[in-house]
C-alpha positions as YAML, in Angstrom:
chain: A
units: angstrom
residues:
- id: 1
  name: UNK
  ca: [2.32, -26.42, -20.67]
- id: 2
  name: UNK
  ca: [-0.72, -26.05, -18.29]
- id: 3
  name: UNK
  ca: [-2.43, -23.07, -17.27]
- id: 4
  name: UNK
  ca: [-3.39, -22.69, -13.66]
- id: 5
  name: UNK
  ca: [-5.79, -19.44, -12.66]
- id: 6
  name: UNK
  ca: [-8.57, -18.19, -10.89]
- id: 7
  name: UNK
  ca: [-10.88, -16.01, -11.83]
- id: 8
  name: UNK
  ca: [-10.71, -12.70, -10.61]
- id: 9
  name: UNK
  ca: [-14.26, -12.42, -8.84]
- id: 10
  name: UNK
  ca: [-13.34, -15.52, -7.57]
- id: 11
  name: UNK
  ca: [-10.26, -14.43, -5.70]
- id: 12
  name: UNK
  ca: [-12.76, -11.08, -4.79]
- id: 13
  name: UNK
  ca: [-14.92, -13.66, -2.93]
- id: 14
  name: UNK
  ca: [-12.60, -16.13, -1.87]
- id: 15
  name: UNK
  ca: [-10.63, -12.49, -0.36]
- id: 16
  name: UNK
  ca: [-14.10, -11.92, 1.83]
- id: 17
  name: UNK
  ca: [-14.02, -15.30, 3.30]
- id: 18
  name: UNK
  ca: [-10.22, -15.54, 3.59]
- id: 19
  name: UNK
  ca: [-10.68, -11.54, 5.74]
- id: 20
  name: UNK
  ca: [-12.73, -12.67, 7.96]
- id: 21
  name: UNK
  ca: [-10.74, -15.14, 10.29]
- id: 22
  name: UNK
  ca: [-7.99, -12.57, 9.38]
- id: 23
  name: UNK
  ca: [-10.21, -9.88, 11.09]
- id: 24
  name: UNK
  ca: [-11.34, -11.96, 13.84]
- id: 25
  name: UNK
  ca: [-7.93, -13.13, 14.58]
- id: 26
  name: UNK
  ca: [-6.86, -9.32, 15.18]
- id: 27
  name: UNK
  ca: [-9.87, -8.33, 17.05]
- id: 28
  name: UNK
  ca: [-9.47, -11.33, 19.33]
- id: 29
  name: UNK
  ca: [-5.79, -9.74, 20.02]
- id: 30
  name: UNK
  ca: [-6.39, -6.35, 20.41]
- id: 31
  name: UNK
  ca: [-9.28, -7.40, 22.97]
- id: 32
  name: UNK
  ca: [-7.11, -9.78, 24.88]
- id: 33
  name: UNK
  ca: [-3.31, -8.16, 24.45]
- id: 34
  name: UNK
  ca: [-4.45, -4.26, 24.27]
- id: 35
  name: UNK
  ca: [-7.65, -3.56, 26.10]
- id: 36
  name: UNK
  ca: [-6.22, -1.14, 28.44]
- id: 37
  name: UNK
  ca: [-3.78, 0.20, 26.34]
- id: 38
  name: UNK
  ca: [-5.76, 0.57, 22.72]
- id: 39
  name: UNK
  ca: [-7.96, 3.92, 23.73]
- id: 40
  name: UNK
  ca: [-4.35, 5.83, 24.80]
- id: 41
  name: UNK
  ca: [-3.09, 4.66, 21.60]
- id: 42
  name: UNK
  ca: [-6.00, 6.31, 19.75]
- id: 43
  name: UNK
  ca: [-5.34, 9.30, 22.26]
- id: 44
  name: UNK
  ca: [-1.84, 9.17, 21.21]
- id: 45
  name: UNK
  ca: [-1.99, 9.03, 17.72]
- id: 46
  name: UNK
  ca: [-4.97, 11.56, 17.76]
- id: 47
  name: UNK
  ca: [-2.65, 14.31, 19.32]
- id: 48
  name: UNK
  ca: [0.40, 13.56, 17.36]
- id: 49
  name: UNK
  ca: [-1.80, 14.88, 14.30]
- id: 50
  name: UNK
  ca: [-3.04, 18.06, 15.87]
- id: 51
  name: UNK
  ca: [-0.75, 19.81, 13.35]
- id: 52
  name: UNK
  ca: [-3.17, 22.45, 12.26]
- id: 53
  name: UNK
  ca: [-5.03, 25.35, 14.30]
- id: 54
  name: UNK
  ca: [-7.90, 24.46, 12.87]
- id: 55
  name: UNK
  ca: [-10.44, 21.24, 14.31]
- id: 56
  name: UNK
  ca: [-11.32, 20.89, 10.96]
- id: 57
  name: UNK
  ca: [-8.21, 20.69, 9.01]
- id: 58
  name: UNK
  ca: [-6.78, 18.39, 11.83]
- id: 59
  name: UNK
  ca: [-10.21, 16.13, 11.79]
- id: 60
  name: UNK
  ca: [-9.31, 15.68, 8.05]
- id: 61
  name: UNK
  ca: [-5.79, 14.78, 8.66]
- id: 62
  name: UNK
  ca: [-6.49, 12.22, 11.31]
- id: 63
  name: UNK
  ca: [-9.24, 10.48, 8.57]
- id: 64
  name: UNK
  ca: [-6.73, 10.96, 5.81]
- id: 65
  name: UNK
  ca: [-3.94, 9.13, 7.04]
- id: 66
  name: UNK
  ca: [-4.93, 5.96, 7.42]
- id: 67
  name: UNK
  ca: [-6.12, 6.35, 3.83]
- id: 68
  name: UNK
  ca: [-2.66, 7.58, 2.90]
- id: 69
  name: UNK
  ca: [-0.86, 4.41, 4.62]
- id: 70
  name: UNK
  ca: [-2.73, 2.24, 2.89]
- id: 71
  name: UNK
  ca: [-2.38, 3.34, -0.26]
- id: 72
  name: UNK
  ca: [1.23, 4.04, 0.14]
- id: 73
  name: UNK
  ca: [1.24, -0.07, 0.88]
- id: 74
  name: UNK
  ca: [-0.51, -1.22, -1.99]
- id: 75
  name: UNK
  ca: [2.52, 0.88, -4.05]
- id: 76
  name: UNK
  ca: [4.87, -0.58, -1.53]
- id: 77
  name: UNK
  ca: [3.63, -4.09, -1.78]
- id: 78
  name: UNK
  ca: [3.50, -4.23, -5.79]
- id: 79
  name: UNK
  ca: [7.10, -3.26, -5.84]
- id: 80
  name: UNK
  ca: [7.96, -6.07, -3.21]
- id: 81
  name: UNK
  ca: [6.76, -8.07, -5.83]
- id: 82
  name: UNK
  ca: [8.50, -6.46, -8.55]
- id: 83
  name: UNK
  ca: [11.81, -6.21, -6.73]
- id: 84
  name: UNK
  ca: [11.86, -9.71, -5.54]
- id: 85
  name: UNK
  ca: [10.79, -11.05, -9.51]
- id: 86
  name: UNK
  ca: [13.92, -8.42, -10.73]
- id: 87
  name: UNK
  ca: [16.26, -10.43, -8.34]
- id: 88
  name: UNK
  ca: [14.92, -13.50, -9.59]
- id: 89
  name: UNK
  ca: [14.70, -13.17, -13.22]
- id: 90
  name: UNK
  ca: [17.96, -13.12, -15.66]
- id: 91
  name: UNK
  ca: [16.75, -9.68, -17.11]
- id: 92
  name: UNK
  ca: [16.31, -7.69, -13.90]
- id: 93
  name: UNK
  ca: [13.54, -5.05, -13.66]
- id: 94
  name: UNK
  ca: [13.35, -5.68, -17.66]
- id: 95
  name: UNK
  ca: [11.41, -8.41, -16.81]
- id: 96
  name: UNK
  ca: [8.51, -6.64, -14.58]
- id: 97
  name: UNK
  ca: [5.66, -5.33, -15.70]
- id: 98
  name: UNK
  ca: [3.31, -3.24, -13.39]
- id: 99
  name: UNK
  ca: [-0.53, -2.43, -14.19]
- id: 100
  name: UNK
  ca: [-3.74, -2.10, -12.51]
- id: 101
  name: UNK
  ca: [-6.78, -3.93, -13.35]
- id: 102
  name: UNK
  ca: [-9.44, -0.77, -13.26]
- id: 103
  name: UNK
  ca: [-12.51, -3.40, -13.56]
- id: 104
  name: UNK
  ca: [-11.31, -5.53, -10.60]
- id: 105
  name: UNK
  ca: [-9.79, -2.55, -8.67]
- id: 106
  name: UNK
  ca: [-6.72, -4.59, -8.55]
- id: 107
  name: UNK
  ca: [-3.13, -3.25, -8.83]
- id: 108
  name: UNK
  ca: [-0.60, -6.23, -9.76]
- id: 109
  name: UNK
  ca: [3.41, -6.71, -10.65]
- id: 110
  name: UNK
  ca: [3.70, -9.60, -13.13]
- id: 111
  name: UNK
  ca: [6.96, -11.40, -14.49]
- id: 112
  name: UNK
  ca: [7.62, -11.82, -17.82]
- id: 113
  name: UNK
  ca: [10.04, -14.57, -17.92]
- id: 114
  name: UNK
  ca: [9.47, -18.21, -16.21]
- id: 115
  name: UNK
  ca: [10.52, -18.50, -12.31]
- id: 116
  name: UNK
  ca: [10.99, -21.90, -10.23]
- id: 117
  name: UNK
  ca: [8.08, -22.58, -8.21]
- id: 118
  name: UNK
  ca: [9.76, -21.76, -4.89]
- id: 119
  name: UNK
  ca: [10.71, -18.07, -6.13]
- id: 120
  name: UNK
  ca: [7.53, -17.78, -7.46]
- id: 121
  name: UNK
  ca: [6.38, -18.28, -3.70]
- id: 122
  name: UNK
  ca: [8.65, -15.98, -2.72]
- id: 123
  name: UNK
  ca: [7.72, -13.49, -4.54]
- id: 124
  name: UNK
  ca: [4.13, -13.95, -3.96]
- id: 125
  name: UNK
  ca: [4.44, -13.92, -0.03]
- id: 126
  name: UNK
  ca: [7.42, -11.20, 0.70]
- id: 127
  name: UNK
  ca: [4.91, -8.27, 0.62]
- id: 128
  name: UNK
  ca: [2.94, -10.21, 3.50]
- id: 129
  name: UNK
  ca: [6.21, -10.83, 5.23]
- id: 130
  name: UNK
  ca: [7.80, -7.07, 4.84]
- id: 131
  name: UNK
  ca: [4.87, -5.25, 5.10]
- id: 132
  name: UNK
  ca: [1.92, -7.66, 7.26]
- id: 133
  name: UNK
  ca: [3.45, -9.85, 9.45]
- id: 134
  name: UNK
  ca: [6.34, -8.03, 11.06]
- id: 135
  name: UNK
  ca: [4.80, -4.83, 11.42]
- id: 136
  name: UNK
  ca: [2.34, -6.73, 13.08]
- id: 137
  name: UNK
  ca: [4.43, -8.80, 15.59]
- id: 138
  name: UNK
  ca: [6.10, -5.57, 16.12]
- id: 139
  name: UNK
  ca: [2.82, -3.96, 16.42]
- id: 140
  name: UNK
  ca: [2.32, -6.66, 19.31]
- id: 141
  name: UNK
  ca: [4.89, -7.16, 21.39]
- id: 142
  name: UNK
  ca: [5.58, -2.93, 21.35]
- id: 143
  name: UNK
  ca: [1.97, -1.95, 21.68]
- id: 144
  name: UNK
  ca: [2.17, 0.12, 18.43]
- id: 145
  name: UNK
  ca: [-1.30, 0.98, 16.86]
- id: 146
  name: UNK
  ca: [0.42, 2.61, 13.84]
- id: 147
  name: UNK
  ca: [2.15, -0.51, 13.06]
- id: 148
  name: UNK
  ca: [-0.26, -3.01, 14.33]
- id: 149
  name: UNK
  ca: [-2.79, -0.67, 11.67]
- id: 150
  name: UNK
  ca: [-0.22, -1.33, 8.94]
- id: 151
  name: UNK
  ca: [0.43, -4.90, 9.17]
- id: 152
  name: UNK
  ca: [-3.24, -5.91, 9.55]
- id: 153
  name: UNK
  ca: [-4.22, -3.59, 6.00]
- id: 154
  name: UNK
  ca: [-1.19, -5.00, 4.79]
- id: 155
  name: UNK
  ca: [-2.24, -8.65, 5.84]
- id: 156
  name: UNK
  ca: [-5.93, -8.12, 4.05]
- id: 157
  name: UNK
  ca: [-4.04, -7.09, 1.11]
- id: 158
  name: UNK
  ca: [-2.18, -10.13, 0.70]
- id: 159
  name: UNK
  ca: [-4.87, -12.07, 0.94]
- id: 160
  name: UNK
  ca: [-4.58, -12.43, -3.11]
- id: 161
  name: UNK
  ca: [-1.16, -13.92, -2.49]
- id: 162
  name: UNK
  ca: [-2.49, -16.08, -0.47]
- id: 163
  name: UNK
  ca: [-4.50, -17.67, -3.13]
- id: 164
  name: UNK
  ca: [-1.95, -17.58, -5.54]
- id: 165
  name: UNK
  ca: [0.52, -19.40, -3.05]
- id: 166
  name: UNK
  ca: [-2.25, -21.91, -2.72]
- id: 167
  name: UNK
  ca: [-1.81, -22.80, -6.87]
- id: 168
  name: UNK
  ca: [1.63, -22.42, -6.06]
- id: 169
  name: UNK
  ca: [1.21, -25.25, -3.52]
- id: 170
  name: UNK
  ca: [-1.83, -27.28, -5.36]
- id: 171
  name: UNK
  ca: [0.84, -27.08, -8.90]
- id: 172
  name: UNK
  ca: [3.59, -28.42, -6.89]
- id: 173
  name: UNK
  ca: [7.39, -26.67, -5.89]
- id: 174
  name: UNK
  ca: [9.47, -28.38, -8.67]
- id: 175
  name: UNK
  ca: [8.00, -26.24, -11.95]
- id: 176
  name: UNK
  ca: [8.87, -23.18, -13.94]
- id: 177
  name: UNK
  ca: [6.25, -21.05, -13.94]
- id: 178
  name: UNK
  ca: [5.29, -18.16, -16.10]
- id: 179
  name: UNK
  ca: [3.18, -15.56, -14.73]
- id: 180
  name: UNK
  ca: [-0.14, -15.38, -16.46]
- id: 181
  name: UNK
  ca: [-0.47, -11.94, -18.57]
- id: 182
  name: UNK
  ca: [-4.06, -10.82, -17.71]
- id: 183
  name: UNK
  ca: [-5.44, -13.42, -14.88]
- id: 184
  name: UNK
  ca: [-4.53, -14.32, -11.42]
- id: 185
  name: UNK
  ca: [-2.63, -17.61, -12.11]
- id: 186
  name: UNK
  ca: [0.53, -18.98, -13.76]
- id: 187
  name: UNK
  ca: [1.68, -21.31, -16.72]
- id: 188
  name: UNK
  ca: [3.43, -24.23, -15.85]
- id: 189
  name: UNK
  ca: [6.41, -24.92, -17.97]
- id: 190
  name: UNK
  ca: [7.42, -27.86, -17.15]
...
C-alpha cells in the first residue's frame, strides 16, 4: 500500500496556474469565433431576464444568475462524481460519501471502497466531460453564451480533477485505488 496526495494549497496554487491557459484559451476564442456576435449575446441574455418591473430587482437577477449556475454546477459536478463511483463500486451509493472542506472552500464526493485505476479516471474526469467540455463545444459551434458561460466555470472547476488524473496517470492505470479520506489523493492497493 502507497499513499499518493497533494496537498490541498498545493492543488489551490497549482488550480491558479492550471486557470490561466484555461482562461486564455477561451478569451482567445471568444475574440476570434464571437467578436461580432458576443455583445448581442449579452443583449440577449440581458433582456431574457427583464422579468421584474423594477431596474433594480432585474439588475440583481442578471448578477445573480451566473452566481446561481455556478453553484448549481459545483452540486451537479460532485454528484457526477458520486454517481459515476455508485456505478462503479459493488455497494452502490453506499459507498459515497459527500462533504465539503470549509478551510479549503472545497466541496468533494469520495469512494469508500477501492476502484481500478481507469474508473478512478473516470470518475475523476466525467464532471469535466458532462458539464465543461460539451457545453462548451456546444457553446461554440451554436454561439451560445449561456452554455459557453457554463462549460468554461465548469472547466475551472475541474481543474482539481485534473490534478488528480495526473496521480492517476503518474501511479499508473493497472492499480486499485482507494480514495484518500481527508486529502486530495488515493491509496494504491496493489
Amino acid at each position: 500500500m502507497k499513499e499518493i496526495s497533494i496537498d490541498s494549497k498545493k492543488v489551490q496554487f497549482l488550480g491558479i496556474i492550471i486557470s490561466v491557459p484555461i482562461v486564455l484559451f477561451f478569451l482567445l476564442m471568444l475574440h476570434f469565433r464571437w467578436n461580432e456576435f458576443f455583445t448581442q449575446n449579452l443583449k440577449d441574455i440581458k433582456a431574457s431576464l427583464q422579468v421584474f418591473d423594477n431596474k433594480t430587482a432585474n439588475t440583481f437577477l442578471i448578477l445573480l444568475m451566473p452566481n446561481l449556475l455556478v453553484c448549481i454546477g459545483i452540486i451537479v459536478h460532485e454528484f457526477i462524481h458520486g454517481f459515476f463511483m455508485a456505478l462503479f463500486s459493488k455497494r452502490g451509493w453506499k459507498a459515497v460519501r459527500f462533504g465539503f472542506l470549509k478551510k479549503y472552500l472545497m466541496p468533494f464526493a469520495n469512494c469508500k471502497e477501492p476502484l481500478t485505476s481507469k474508473k478512478m479516471l473516470v470518475v475523476s474526469l466525467a464532471p469535466f466531460l458532462i458539464l465543461g467540455f460539451f457545453p462548451s463545444i456546444y457553446g461554440f459551434l451554436y454561439e451560445n453564451l449561456t452554455f459557453l458561460f457554463i462549460g468554461f466555470s465548469m472547466t475551472l472547476g475541474a481543474v482539481g480533477d485534473f490534478i488528480y488524473s495526473y496521480l492517476i496517470f503518474k501511479a499508473g492505470l493497472n492499480h486499485k485505488l482507494l480514495d484518500h479520506k481527508s486529502k486530495v489523493g488515493f491509496i494504491i492497493i496493489n
